[in-house]
C-alpha positions in Angstrom: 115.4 130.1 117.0 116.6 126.8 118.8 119.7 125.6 116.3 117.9 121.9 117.1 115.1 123.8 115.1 117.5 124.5 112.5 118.9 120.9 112.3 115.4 119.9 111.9 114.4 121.8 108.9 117.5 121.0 107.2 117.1 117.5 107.6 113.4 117.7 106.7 114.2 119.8 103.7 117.0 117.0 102.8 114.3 114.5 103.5 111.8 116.1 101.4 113.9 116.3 98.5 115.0 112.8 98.9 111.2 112.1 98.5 111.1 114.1 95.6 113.6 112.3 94.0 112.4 108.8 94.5 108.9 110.4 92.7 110.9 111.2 90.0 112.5 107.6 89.5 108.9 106.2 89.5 107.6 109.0 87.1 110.9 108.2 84.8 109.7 104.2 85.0 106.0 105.0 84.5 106.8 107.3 81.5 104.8 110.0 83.3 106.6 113.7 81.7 103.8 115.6 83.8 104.5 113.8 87.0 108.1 113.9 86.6 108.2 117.4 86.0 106.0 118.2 88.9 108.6 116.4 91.2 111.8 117.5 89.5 110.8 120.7 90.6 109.9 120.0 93.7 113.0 118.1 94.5 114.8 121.8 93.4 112.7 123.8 95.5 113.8 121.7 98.6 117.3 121.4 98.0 117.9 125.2 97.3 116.0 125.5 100.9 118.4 122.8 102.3 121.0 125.1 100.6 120.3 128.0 102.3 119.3 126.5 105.7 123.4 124.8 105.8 124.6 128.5 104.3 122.4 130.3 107.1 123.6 128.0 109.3 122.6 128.3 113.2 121.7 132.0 112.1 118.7 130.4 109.6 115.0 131.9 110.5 112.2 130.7 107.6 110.1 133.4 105.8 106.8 132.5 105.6 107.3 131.1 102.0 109.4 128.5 103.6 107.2 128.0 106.6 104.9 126.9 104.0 107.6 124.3 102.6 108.5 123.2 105.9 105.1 122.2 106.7 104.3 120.4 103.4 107.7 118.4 104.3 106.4 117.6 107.8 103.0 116.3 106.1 104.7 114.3 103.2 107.7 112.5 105.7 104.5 111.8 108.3 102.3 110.1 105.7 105.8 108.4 104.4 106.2 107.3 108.2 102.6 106.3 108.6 103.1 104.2 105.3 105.4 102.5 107.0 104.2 102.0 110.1 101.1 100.4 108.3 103.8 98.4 105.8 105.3 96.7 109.1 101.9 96.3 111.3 101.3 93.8 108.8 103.8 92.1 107.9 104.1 92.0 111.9 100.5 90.1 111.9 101.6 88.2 108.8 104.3 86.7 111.1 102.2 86.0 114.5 99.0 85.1 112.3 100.7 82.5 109.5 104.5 82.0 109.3 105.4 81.7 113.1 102.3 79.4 114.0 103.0 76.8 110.6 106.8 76.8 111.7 105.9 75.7 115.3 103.7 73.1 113.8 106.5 71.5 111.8 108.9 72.0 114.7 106.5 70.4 117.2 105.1 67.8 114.2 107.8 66.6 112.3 109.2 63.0 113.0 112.9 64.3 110.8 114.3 66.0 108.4 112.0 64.8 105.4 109.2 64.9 107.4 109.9 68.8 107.7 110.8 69.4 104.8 106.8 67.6 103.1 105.1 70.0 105.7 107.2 72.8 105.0 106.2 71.9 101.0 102.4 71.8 102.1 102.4 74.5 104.6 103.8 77.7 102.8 101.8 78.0 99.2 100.2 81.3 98.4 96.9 80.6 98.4 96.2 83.4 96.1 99.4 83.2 93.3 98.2 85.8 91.2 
């Protein structure tokens, strides 16, 4: 196997139980025993497989036990990646649609300072301040 390979599981093992771990810090704020448990576990099983993937090293080949790991990693950092992606798609058309359009308007608009500063006042409220 391709020691790139190997890199690749270890870091996606590493990543894996990183995501574990932030699961448990919202189960510990939630009060959730079942969820935190759930992930606590988790977060072992991946770092005794990035333990043995850095103590294999180059030489590392997966059973199929932690193929099946490996590939629940890949699925869980993909959806946290698509989350992202999603997270800054809109605050990208936040920017283009709102903010960047109302601060051309002042910059284009405004006679001074003050004058800014009253359309800035008007221009960014929350319509929905819930």
């Amino acid at each position: 196997m391709d020691k790139k390979y190997v890199t690749l599981f270890k870091d996606l093992a590493q990543a894996t139980a990183a995501s574990a771990e932030s699961v448990m810090d919202y189960d510990r704020s939630q009060n959730d025993e079942k969820g935190l448990k759930t992930a606590t576990i988790m977060r072992d099983d991946y770092q005794k497989l990035t333990d043995k993937i850095i103590d294999a090293g180059d030489a590392y080949v997966p059973n199929k036990d932690e193929v099946a790991k490996l590939l629940v990693g890949a699925m869980i950092q993909v959806n946290q990646i698509q989350d992202k992606i999603n997270n800054l798609k809109k605050a990208m058309v936040g920017f283009q649609t709102h903010t960047i359009p109302k601060l051309q308007k002042i910059l284009d608009e405004a006679k001074d300072d003050d004058d800014a500063r009253n359309m800035a006042n008007l221009s960014f409220i929350l319509e929905n301040n819930n």
